[in-house]
C-alpha positions, -999 to +999 in steps of 0.1 A: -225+090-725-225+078-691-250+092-661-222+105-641-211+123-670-240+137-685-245+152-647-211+167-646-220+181-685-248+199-671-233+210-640-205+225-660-231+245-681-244+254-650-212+267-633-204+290-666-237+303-662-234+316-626-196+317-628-189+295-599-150+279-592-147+244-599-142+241-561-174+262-554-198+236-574-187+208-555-195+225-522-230+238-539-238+201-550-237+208-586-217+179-590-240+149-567-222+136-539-229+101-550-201+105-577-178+125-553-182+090-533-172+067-564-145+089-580-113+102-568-111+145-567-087+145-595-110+126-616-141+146-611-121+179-620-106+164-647-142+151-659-157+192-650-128+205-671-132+177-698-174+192-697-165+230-693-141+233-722-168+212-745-193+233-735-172+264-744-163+251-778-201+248-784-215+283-770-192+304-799-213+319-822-234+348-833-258+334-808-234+343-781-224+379-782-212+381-744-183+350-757-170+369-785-166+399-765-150+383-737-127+369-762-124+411-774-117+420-743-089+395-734-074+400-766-067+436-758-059+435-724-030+411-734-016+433-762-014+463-736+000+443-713-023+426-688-017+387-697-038+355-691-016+332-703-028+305-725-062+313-725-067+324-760-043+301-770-063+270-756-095+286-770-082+285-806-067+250-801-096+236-785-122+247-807-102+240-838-098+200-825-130+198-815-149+212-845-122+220-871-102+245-890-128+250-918-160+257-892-180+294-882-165+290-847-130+292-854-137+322-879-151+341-849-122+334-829-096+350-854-115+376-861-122+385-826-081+377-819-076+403-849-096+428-836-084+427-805-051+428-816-056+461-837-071+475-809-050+469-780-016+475-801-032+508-815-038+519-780-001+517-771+010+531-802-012+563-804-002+569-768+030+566-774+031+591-800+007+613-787+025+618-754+060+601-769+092+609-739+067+613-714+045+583-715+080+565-720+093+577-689+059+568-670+057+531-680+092+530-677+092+535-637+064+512-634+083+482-658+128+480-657+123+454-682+099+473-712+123+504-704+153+486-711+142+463-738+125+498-757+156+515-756+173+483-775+143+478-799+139+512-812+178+510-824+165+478-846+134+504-862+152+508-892+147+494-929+131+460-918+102+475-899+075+452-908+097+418-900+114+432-869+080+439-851+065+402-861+096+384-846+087+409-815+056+402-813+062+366-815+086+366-789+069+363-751+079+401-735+086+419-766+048+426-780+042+457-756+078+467-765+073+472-802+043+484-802+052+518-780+088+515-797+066+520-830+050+550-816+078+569-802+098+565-834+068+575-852+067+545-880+039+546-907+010+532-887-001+507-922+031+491-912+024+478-873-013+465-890+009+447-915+031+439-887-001+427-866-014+411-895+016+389-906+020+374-870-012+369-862-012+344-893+019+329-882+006+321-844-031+316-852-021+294-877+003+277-861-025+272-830-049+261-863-026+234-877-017+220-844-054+217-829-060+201-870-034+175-861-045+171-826-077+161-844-066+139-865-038+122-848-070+115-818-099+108-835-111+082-818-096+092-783-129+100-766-141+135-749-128+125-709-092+126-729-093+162-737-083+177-702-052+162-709-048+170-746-047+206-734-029+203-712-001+185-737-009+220-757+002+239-727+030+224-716+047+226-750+041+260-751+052+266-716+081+249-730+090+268-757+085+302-741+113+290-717+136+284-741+130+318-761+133+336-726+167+315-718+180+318-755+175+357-757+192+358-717+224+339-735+224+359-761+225+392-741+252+377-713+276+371-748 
């Protein structure tokens, strides 16, 4: 590895440490001004991104408690409805190209996706059938869209629970849907784990087999290449939750 990267490797380490912007480590000198002077901007971000997300695939494990729980707590703050897209997403895939599908790492990372999963879901659907009309009529002034799409979705509640509430959870808008749908219809709770269960092999796996092939397919593509390697990963995403959004909008105008 090359000076100027093994400086921006440690400056990286150094900015997740003390949680500083990308922008904010330049300005501190964590990253030397002598590089800033041979390398564009766009390179040396690319080269602290290429540094930051290697670093993160390295520091999960049982040796890092606070990583795991931050994964936790995103996890369920997504299912209830506060999103940081791609995040999790990039984690997975990241971690599974850098170190591979069979490693400790990527074990912690679906189980902490599980759990958070069971947790944030089980949150909304206790709620729901706890306080049922009322809690309904609550989110729905705060959200037009999860009042309008729950009034559809609890219609659908009927013999093919278990696969109706994995398509919606698979489907970008619909997860907080079905899971207060669940509750105010009162559906056996063993079926929305099932339910939870069922698509988080789907998507995980999906994230597991495309980071596997990502490994394979650019084995010998060095580390500086893996800014952009995840950001191929997000753009195909990006792209296919456009066309779910603009398929189920042609679908509803027909």
């Amino acid at each position: 590895m090359s000076p100027s990267a093994n400086i921006l490797l440690y400056g990286a380490r150094y900015v997740l440490s003390v949680k500083l912007s990308p922008i904010e480590a330049i300005q501190a000198g964590v990253v030397p001004t002598h590089i800033l002077c041979n390398n564009s901007l766009n390179h040396i971000m690319i080269d602290w991104i290429n540094a930051a997300l290697a670093t993160l695939a390295a520091s999960i494990s049982v040796d890092n408690p606070a990583g795991l729980v931050a994964i936790l707590s995103i996890t369920v703050s997504c299912d209830i409805g506060i999103p940081f897209p791609f995040v999790l997403d990039t984690i997975l895939f990241f971690t599974t190209y850098k170190i591979g599908a069979f490693s400790w790492p990527v074990l912690l990372i679906i189980l902490m996706l599980l759990a958070g999963r069971l947790l944030g879901t089980s949150i909304l659907y206790w709620v729901s059938l706890l306080l049922g009309p009322r809690f309904v009529d609550w989110i729905g002034k705060r959200s037009k869209f999860l009042r309008r799409n729950l009034e559809q979705f609890q219609n659908r509640l009927g013999r093919w629970t278990i696969p109706v509430i994995v398509v919606a959870r698979l489907t970008p808008g619909l997860m907080q849907v079905s899971s207060v749908a669940a509750g105010t219809v009162r559906i056996r709770y063993y079926k929305l784990v099932l339910a939870i269960v069922f698509s988080s092999i789907i998507y995980d796996g999906t994230l597991i087999i495309l980071g596997t092939l990502a490994r394979l397919g650019f084995k010998d593509v060095g580390p500086e290449y893996s800014f952009w390697i995840v950001l191929g990963l997000v753009a195909i995403m990006a792209v296919v939750f456009v066309a779910i959004h603009l398929i189920r909008r042609r679908v509803k105008l027909s």
